[in-house]
N, C-alpha and C positions, 0 to 999 in steps of 0.2 A: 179136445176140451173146448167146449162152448164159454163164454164170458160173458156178463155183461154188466158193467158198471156207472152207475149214475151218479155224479158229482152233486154236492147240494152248493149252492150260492155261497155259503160258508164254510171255506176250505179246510177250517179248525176242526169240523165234523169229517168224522170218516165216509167215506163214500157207500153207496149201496149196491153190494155185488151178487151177483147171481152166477156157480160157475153148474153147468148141463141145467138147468132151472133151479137148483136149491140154493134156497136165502144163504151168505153167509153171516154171521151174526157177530163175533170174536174175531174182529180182523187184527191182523197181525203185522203185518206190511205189504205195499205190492211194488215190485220191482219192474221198470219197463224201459229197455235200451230196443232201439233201432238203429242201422245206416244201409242209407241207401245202397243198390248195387251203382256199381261202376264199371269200367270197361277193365279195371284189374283185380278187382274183388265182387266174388258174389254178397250178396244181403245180409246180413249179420243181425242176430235177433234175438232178443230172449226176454222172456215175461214168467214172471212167477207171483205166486199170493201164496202166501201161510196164513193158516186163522189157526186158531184154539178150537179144537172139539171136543165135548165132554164124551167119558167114556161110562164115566159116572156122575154120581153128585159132588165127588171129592179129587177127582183124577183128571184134570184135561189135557189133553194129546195135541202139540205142535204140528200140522198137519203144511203140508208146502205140496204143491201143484206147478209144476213148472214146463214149457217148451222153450227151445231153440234152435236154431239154427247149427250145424256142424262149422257152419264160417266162425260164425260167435265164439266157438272152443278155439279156434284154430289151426290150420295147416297139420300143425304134430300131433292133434289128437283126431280127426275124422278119419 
């Protein structure tokens, strides 16, 4: 998944995202934890966006795109 997000100067406006080149337009939220690795744990990571995508005129679809990291989950589930 390619991203790419542009913050406007006013934080109250939503940002301008782009995920593989398509505008998204109905943002939803975007979630973004990192930690660094260390000599006892590897990198832990995880990023997601949901937008609203019309499926019609009347119908729109919760949509969420997400990666992470297996550290991120955890030891008990990788």
């Amino acid at each position: 998944m390619k991203v790419t997000i542009n913050f406007n100067d006013n934080l109250n406006e939503p940002p301008h995202i782009k995920i593989n080149g398509k505008s998204i337009s109905m943002l939803h939220d975007v979630h973004f934890d990192w930690n660094t690795k260390t000599s006892r744990k590897d990198t832990a990571a995880r990023f997601s966006i949901s937008y609203w995508e019309k499926r019609n005129e009347r119908t729109p679809v919760l949509r969420t795109n997400e990666v992470y990291t297996s550290e991120m989950l955890g030891k008990n589930f990788a």
